[in-house]
C-alpha positions as CSV (number, residue, x, y, z in Angstrom):
1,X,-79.7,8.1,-17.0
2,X,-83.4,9.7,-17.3
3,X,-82.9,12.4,-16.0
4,X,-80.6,14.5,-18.0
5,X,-80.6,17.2,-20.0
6,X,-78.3,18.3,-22.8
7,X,-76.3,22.4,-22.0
8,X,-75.7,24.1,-25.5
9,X,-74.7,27.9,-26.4
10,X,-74.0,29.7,-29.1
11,X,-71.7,31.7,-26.8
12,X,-68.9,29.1,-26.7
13,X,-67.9,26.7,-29.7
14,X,-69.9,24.3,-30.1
15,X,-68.7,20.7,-29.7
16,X,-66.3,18.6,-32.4
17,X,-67.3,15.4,-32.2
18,X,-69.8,13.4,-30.8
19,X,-70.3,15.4,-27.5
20,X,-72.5,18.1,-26.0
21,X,-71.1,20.9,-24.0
22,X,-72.2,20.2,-20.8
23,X,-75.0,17.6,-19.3
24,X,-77.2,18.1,-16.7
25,X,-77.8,14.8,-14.8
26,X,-79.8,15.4,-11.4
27,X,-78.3,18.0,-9.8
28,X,-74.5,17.6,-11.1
29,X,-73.9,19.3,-14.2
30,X,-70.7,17.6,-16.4
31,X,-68.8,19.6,-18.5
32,X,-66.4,19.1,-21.8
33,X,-63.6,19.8,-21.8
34,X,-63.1,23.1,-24.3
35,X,-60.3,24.8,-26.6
36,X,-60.3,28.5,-27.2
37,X,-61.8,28.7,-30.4
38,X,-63.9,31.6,-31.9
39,X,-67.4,30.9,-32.3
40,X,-68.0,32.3,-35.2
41,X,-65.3,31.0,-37.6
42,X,-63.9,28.2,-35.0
43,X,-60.1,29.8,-35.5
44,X,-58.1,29.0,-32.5
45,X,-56.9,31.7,-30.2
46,X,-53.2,32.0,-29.5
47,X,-51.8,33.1,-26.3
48,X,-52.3,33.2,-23.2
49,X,-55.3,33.6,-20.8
50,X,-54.8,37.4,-20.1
């Protein structure tokens, strides 16, 4: 896989583990999956998605 390229923000959490967010390969972009966390302290969110 040459042509790839690694997708990170600061606007999401970033990963746990050994993962990137997303990877661009081509034209298909592959994303992890994610947990709602907060960014900036990694607490999870409870509820729902409203």
């Amino acid at each position: 896989m040459s042509n790839h390229s690694v997708i990170s923000t600061d606007k999401a959490p970033q990963a746990i583990g050994t993962y990137s967010q997303a990877i661009k390969a081509g034209s298909t972009v592959y994303l992890s999956g994610q947990i709602p966390l907060v960014p900036e302290t990694m607490e999870l969110v409870e509820g729902d998605m409203e």
